[in-house]
C-alpha positions as CSV (number, residue, x, y, z in Angstrom):
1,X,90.2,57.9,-117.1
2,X,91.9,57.1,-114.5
3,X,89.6,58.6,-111.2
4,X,92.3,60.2,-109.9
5,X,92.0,64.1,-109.5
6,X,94.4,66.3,-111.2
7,X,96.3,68.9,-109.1
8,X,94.6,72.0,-108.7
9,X,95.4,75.0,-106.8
10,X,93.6,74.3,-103.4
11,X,95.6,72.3,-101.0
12,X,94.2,69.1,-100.0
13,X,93.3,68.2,-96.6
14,X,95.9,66.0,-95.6
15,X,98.7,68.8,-97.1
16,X,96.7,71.4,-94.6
17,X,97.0,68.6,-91.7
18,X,100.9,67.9,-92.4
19,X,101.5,71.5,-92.4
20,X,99.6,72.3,-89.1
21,X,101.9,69.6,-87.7
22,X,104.8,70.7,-88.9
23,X,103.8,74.4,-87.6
24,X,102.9,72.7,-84.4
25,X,106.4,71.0,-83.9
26,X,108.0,74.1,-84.9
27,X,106.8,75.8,-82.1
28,X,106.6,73.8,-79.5
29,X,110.8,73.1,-80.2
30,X,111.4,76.8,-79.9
31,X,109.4,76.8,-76.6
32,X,110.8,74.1,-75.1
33,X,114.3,75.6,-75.5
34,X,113.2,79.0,-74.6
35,X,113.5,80.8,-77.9
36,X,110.3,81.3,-78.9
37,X,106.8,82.5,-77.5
38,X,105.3,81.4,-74.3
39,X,102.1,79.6,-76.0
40,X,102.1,78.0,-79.2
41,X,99.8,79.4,-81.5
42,X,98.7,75.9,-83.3
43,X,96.2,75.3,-80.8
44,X,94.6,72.3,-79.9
45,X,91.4,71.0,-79.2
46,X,90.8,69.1,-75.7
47,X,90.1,66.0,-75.5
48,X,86.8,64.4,-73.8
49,X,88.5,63.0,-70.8
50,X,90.5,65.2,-67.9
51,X,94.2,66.4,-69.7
52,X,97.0,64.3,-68.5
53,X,95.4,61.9,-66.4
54,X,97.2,58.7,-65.5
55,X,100.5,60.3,-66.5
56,X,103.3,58.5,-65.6
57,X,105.7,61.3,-63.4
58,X,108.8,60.1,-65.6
59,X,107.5,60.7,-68.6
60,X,107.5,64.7,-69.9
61,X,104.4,66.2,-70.4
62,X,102.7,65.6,-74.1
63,X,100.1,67.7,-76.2
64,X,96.7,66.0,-76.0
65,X,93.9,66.7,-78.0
66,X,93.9,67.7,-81.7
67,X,95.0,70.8,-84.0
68,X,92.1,72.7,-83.5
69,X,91.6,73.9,-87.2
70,X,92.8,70.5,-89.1
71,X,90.0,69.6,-91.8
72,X,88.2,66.5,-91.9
73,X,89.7,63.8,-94.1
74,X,87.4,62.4,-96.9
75,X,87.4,58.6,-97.2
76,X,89.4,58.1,-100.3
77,X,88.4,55.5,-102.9
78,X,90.7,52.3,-103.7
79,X,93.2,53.5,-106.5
80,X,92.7,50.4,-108.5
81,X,92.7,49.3,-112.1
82,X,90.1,47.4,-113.8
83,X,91.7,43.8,-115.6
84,X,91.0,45.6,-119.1
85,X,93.1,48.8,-117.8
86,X,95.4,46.6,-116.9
87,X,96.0,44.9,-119.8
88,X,95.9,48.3,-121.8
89,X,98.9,49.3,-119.5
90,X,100.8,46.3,-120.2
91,X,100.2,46.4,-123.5
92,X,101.4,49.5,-123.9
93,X,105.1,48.9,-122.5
94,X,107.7,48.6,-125.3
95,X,110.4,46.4,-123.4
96,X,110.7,43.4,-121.4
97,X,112.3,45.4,-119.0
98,X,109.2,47.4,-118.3
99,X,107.2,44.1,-118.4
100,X,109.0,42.1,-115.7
101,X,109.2,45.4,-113.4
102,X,105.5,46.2,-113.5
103,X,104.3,42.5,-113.9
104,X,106.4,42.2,-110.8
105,X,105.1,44.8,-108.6
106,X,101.4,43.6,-109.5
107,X,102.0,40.7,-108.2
108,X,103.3,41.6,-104.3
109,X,102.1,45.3,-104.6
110,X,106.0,46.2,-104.1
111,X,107.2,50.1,-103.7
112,X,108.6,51.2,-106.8
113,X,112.3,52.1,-104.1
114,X,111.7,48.2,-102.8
115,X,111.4,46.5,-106.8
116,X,114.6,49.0,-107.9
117,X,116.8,47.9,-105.3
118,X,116.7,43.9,-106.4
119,X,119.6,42.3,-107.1
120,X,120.4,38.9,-109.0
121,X,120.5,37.2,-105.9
122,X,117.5,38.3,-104.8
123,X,115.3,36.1,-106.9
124,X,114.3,32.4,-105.9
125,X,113.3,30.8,-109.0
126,X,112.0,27.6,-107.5
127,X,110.3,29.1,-105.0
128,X,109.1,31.5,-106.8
129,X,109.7,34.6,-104.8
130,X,111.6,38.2,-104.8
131,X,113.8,39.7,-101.9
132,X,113.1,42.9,-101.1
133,X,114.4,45.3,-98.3
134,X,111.4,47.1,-96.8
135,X,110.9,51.0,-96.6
136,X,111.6,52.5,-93.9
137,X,113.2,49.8,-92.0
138,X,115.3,47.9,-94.3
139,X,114.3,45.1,-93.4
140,X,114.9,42.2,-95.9
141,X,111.4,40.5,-96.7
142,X,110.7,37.5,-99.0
143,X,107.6,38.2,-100.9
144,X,105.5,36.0,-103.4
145,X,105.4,36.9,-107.1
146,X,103.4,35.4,-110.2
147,X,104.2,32.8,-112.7
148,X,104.0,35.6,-115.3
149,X,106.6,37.8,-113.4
150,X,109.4,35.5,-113.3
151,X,108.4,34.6,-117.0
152,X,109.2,38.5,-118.1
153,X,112.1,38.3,-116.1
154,X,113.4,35.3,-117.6
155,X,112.9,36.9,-121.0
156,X,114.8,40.7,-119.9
157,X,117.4,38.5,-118.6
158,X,118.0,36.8,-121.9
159,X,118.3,39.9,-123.6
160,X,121.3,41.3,-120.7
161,X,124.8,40.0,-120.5
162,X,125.4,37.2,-117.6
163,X,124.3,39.0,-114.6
164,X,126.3,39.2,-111.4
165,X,124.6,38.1,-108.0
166,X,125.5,41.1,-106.1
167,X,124.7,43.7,-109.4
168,X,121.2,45.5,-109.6
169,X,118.6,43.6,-111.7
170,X,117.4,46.4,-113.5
171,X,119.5,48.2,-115.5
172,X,118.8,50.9,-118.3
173,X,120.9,52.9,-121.0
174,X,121.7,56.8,-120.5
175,X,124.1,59.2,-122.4
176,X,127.3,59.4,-121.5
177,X,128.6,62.6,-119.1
178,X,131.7,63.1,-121.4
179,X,131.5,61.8,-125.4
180,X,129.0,60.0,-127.4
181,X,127.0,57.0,-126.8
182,X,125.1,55.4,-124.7
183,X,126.3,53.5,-120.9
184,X,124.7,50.9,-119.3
185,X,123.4,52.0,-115.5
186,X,121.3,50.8,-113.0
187,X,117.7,51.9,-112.9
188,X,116.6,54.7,-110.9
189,X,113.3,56.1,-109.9
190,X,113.3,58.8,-112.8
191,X,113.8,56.3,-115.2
192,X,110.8,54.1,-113.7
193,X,108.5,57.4,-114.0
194,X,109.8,58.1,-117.4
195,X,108.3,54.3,-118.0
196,X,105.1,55.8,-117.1
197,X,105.0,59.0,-118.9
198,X,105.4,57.0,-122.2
199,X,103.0,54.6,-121.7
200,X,100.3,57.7,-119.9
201,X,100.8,59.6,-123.1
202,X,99.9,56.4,-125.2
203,X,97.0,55.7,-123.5
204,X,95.8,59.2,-122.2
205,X,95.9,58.4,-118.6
206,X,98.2,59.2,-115.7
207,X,98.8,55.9,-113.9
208,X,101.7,55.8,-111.2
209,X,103.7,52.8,-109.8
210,X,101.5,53.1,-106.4
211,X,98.4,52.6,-108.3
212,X,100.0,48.9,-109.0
213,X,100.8,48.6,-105.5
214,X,97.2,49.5,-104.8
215,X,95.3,47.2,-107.4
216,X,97.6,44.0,-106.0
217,X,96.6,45.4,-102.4
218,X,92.5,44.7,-103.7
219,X,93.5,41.5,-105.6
220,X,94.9,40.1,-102.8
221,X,92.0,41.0,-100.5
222,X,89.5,39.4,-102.7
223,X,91.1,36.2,-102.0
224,X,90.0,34.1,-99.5
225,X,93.4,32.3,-98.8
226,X,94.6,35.2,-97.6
227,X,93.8,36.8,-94.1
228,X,93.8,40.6,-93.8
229,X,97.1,39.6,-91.9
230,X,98.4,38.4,-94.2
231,X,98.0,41.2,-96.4
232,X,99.4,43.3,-93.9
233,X,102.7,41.3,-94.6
234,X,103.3,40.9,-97.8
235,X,102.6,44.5,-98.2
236,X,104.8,45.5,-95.3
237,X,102.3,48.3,-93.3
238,X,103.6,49.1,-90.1
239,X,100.0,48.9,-88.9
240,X,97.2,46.4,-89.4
241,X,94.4,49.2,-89.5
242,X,96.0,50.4,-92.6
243,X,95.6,47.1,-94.3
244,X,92.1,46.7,-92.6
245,X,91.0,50.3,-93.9
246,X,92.2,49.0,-97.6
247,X,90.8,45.5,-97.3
248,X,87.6,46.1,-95.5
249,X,86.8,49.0,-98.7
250,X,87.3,45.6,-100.9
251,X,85.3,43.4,-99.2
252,X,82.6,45.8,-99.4
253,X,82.9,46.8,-102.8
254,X,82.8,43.1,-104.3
255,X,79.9,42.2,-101.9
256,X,78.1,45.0,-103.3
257,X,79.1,43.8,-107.1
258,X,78.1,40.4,-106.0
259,X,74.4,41.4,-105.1
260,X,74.4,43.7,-107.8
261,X,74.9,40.9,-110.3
262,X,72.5,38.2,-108.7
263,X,70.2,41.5,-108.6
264,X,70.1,41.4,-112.6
């Protein structure tokens, strides 16, 4: 439904690769403080040029080459939803909660830690954007959002009692530790995947809050006001050939859908 592949019991390239690193750096710690065996056994392949050349004598000696037995990686496909998928999902959600958060992270491609740490005064209503600290760095960032996402904000806000600048803007209702009822708390990640499990089991798919991050990173790709950039920006990648790898797949898919249609 979906196009993504269900877990199995072989281990995927890139989970082979990070382990072989790991293994790798495991070693070669042990070796450096003497503790361990006098050649790592995660070998490496040599590279095409002499080893170490034009090193810089103040500099220790570093690895070259790569793990010898890492698999190839298979170009992945862009993890994005059609406009009618879309719209299922939304129309799925039962709260205005759920339809401000994921309207939301549509609109900038967000990470789902980035959108749950937003606080009242995060949001610029004239202006129209959302202040987010970044992953990784925690950087605080700026980032556009849609007409439609600050609508379904508007409206979960109604439903909320006045909000303090400094207090989380998304909130949800747990069991108490001790007694009966039910006590406001601020959202977590769990309760953001327990979003998606309804609405999956509704709709018989198994969408995640990355596949929005991913189907904003092709919307925005497709339009020409934006450079790849950009892109990189608002999505906050450390490195531009991430962005490019992502934004060059949708340029060539909606060129290809282009010819196909004046094909026909």
């Amino acid at each position: 439904m979906t196009r993504k592949r269900y877990l199995d019991d072989q281990y995927e390239p890139r989970t082979v690769r990070h382990g072989n690193a790991v293994l790798r750096s495991f070693y070669e710690f042990w070796i450096e403080v003497g503790g361990g065996p006098l050649v790592n056994p995660v070998v490496l392949d040599r590279c095409g040029r002499r080893l170490n050349e034009h090193h810089n004598p103040l500099v220790p000696f570093r690895a070259e080459g790569r793990i010898r037995y890492n698999p190839k990686l298979p170009r992945r496909k862009p993890r994005a939803m059609s406009e009618e998928r879309w719209n299922e999902l939304f129309a799925g959600l039962r709260s205005n909660r759920d339809r401000a958060i994921l309207a939301l992270g549509i609109s900038n491609g967000a990470r789902a830690s980035e959108l749950l740490g937003v606080r009242g005064a995060d949001l610029d209503w004239g202006e129209q954007l959302v202040r987010v600290s970044r992953k990784g760095t925690g950087a605080e960032q700026w980032l556009p959002a849609s007409p439609e996402a600050f609508v379904w904000i508007r409206l979960y806000l109604a439903e909320l009692d006045a909000l303090k600048p400094h207090e989380p803007l998304w909130w949800t209702l747990r069991r108490r530790d001790h007694g009966d009822g039910l006590c406001r708390q601020p959202m977590n990640y769990e309760a953001l995947r327990a979003v998606f499990r309804r609405v999956n089991a509704l709709l018989g798919t198994n969408y995640s809050m990355h596949d929005l991050r991913h189907t904003a990173a092709l919307r925005m790709s497709r339009d020409d006001a934006l450079s790849v950039r950009d892109v990189q920006v608002i999505l906050g990648h450390a490195h531009l050939s991430t962005t490019a790898d992502v934004y060059l797949k949708a340029r060539e898919l909606h060129q290809a859908g282009e010819k196909w249609l004046v094909a026909c």
